[in-house]
C-alpha positions in Angstrom: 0.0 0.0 0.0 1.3 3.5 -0.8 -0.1 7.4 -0.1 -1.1 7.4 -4.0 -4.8 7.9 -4.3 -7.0 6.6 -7.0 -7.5 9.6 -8.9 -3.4 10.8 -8.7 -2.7 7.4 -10.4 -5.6 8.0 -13.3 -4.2 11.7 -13.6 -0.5 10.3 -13.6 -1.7 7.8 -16.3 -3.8 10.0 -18.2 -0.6 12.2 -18.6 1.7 9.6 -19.5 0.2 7.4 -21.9 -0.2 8.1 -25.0 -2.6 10.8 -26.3 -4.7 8.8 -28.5 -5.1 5.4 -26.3 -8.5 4.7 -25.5 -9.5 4.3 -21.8 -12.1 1.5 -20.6 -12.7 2.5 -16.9 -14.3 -0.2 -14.1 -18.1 1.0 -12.5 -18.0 3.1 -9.1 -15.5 5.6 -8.5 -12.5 4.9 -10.8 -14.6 6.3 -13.9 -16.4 8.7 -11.6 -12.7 10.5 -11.3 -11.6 9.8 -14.9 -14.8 11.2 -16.1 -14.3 14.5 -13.5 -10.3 14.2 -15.3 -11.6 15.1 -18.3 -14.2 17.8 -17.8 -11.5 19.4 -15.8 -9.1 19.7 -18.6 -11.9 20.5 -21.2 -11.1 17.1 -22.9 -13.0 15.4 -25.3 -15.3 12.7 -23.8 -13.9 9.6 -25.3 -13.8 6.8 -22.8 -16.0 4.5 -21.8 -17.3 3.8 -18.5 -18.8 0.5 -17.5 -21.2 2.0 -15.0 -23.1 -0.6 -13.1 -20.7 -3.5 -14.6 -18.6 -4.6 -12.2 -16.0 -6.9 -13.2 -17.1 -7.0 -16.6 -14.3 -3.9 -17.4 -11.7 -5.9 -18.6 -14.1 -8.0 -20.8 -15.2 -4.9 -22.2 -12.0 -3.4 -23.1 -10.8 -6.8 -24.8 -13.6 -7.0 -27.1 -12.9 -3.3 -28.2 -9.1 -4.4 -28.5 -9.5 -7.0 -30.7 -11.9 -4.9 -33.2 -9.1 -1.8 -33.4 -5.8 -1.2 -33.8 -5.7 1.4 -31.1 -4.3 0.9 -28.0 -6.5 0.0 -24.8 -6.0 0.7 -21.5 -8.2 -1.1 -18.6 -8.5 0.6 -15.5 -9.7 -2.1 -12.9 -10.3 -2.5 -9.9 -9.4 -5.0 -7.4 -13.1 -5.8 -6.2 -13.9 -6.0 -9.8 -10.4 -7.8 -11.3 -11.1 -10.5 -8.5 -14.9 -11.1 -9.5 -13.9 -11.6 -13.2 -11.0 -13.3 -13.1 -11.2 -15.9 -15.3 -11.2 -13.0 -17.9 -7.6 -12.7 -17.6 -7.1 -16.1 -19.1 -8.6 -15.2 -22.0 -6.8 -11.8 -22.3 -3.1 -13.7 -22.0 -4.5 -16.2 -24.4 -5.7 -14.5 -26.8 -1.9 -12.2 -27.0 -3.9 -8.9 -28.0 -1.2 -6.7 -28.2 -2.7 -3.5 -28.2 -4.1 -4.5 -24.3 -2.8 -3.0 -21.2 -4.6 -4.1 -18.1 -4.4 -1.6 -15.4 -4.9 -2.6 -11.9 -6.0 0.5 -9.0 -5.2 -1.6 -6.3 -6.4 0.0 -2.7 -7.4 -3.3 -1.1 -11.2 -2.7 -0.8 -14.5 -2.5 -2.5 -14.0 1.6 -1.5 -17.3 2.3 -4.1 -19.5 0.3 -1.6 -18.4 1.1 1.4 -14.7 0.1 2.1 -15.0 -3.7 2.9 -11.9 -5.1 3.0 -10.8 -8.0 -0.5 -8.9 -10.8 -0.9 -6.2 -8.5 -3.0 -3.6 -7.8 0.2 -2.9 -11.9 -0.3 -3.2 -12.4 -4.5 0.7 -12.5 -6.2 -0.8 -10.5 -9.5 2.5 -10.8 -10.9 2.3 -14.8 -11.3 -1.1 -14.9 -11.4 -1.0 -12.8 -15.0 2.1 -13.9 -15.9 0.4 -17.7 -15.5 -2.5 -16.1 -17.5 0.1 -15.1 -20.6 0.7 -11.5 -20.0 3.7 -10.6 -21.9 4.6 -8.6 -19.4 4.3 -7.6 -15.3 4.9 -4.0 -13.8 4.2 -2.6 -10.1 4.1 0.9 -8.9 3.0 2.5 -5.8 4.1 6.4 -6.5 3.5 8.6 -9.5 7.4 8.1 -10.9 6.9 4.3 -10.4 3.8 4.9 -13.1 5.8 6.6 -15.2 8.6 4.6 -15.3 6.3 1.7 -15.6 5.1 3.0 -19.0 8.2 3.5 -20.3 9.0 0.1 -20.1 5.2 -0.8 -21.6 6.7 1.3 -24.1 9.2 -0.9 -25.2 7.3 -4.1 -25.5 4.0 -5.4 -26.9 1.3 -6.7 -24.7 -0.9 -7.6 -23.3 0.4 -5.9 -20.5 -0.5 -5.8 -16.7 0.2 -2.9 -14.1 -0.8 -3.0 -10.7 -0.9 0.4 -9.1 -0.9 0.3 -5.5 -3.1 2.7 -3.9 -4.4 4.2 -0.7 -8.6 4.0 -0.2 -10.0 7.6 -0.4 -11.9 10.0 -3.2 -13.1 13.8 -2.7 -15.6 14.2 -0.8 -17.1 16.5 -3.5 -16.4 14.0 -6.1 -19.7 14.0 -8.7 -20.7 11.5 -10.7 -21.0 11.7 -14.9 -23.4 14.4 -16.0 -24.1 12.2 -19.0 -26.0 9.0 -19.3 -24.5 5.5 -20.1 -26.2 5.6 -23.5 -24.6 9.4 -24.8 -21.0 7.7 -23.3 -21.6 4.2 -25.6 -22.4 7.1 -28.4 -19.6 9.3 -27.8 -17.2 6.2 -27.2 -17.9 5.1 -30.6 -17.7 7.9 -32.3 -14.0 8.6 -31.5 -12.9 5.0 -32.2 -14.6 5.5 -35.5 -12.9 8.5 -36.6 -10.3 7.1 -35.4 -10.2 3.8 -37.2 -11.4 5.9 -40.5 -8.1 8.3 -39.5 -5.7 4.8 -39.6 -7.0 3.5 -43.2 
């Protein structure tokens, strides 16, 4: 565990990765902040947020991998990587090398209430390595993420980062001002133009 919160490590990420990768953000809080992340900056809307999902993130973001050659990034939870598991099987089978899986690891189901998982005792580096992830990274401070995605940088994936995090949001933290429908829309619509952009 480390004095990162949530929404420094989606901030830190947002920064660092590329601009035109594609985010796929876990339900509850983690999109609540991304979402927030980009109104704050004026960006865009262009990810999309599996409100009400949970654990059904990374699934998500796989099926949009394999149908584009942009990159995805997962933002998961660990509540919501642990339900789903099995998804990271197919993930590391399947070698989709435009995939990073990104785990925001703070121990809890903080979303619901702050009850404690199972995460504190899960080795995520064998277990994806295990599930065919070409690659394992760890960070628990902003320069760890950043350093982190340099080496992502160098390699094909799919890739998994665990970010370890302390629980806690804003207490003024809103939730998305538009509904799940207008996201899908507005999701699609920016990996159209961009697919149309790549031909």
């Amino acid at each position: 565990m480390s004095n990162l919160r949530r929404e420094e490590a989606i901030e830190c990420l947002k920064k660092n990765l590329k601009p035109d990768d594609c985010l796929v953000a876990t339900t509850g809080k983690t999109g609540r902040e991304l979402f927030e992340l980009r109104v704050k900056h004026e960006e865009t809307p262009r990810d999309f947020l599996t409100v009400g999902g949970m654990g059904h993130g990374s699934s998500i973001a796989l099926g949009i991998a394999l149908s584009t050659n942009k990159r995805i990034v997962c933002l998961d939870g660990d509540g919501a990587l642990i339900m789903h598991l099995g998804a990271m099987g197919i993930i590391g089978s399947l070698q989709v090398k435009n995939f990073i899986h990104v785990l925001l690891n703070n121990y809890c189901h903080e979303s619901v209430g702050g009850q404690a998982t199972c995460s504190m005792h899960l080795d995520f580096a064998r277990i994806s390595r295990a599930c065919g992830y070409t690659g394992y990274y760890y960070a628990n401070t902003a320069d760890g993420i950043i350093k982190a995605i340099q080496s992502i940088e160098r390699g094909t994936g799919p890739h998994f980062l665990e970010i370890s995090l302390s629980p806690g949001s804003r207490p003024d933290l809103g939730r998305p001002t538009v509904s799940p429908y207008k996201n899908r829309e507005q999701f699609m619509d920016y990996l159209q133009k961009y697919d149309l952009a790549a031909l």
